[in-house]
C-alpha positions as CSV (number, residue, x, y, z in Angstrom):
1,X,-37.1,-48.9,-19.6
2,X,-39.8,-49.5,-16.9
3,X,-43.3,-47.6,-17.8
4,X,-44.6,-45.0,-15.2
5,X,-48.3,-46.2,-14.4
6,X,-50.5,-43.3,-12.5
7,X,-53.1,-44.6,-10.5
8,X,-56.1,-42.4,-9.0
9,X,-59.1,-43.6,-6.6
10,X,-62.6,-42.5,-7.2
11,X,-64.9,-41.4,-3.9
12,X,-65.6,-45.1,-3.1
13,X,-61.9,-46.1,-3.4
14,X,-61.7,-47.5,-6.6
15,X,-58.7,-47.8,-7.9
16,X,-58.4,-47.0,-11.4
17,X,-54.8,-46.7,-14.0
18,X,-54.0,-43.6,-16.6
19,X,-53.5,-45.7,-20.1
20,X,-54.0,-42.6,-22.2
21,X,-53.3,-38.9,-22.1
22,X,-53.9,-36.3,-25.1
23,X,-56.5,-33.8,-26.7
24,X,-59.9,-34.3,-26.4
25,X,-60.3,-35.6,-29.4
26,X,-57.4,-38.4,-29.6
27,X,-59.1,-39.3,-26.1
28,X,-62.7,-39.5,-27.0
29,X,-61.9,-41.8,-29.9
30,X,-59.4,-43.7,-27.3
31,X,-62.6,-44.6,-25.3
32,X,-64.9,-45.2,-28.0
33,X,-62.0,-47.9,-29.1
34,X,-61.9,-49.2,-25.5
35,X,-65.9,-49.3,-24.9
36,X,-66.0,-51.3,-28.2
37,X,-63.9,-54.3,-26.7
38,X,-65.8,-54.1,-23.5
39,X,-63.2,-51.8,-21.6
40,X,-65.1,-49.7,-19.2
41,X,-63.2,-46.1,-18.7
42,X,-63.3,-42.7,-17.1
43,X,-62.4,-39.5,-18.9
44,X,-60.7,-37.1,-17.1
45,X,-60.5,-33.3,-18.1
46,X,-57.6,-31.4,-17.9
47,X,-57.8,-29.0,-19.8
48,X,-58.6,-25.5,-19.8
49,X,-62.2,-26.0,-21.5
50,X,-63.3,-28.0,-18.5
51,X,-63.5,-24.7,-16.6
52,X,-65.1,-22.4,-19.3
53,X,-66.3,-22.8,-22.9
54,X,-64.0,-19.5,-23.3
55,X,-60.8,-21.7,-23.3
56,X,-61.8,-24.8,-25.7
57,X,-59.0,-25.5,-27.4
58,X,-56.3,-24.1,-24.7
59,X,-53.7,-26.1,-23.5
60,X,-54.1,-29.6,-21.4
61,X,-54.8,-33.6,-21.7
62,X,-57.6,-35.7,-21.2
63,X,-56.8,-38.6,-19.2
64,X,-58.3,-42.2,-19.7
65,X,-58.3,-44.2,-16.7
66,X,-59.4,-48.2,-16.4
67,X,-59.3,-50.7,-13.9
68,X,-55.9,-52.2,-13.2
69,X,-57.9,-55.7,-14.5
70,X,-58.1,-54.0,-17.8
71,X,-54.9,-52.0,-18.4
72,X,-52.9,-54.9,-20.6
73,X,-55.7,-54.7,-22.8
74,X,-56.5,-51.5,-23.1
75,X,-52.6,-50.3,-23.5
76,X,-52.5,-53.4,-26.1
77,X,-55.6,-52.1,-28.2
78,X,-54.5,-48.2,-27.7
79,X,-51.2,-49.6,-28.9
80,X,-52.5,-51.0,-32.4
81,X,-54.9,-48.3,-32.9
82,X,-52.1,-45.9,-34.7
């Protein structure tokens, strides 16, 4: 089964690849995990909460994104974090 790989630019055309999706939480310990091994990433909100303080906890994902160069090793330590 081949795995779907979402890619997204930034405003100076950077490409960058979705290697996590999931609550807040999952995510922010997702990027702490990355940023430890010297993965750079990009949070991306989703959900609800983003758009009013009202709504934290609503429904929606928090995206991580990397740079293509990093994706094997970030989907290899999100992999083994579980």
């Amino acid at each position: 089964m081949m795995e779907e790989h979402s890619m997204t630019t930034n405003n100076n055309g950077a490409a960058w690849v979705e290697v996590f999706s999931g609550a807040a939480f999952e995510a922010e310990v997702v990027k702490g995990l990355l940023e430890a091994n010297g993965i750079s990433c990009i949070l991306e909100d989703h959900t609800m909460s983003a758009l009013t303080s009202a709504y934290s906890g609503l429904g929606g994902d928090v995206r991580i994104l990397v740079a293509p160069g990093d994706e094997e090793a970030a989907r290899e330590l999100i992999s083994h974090k579980e």
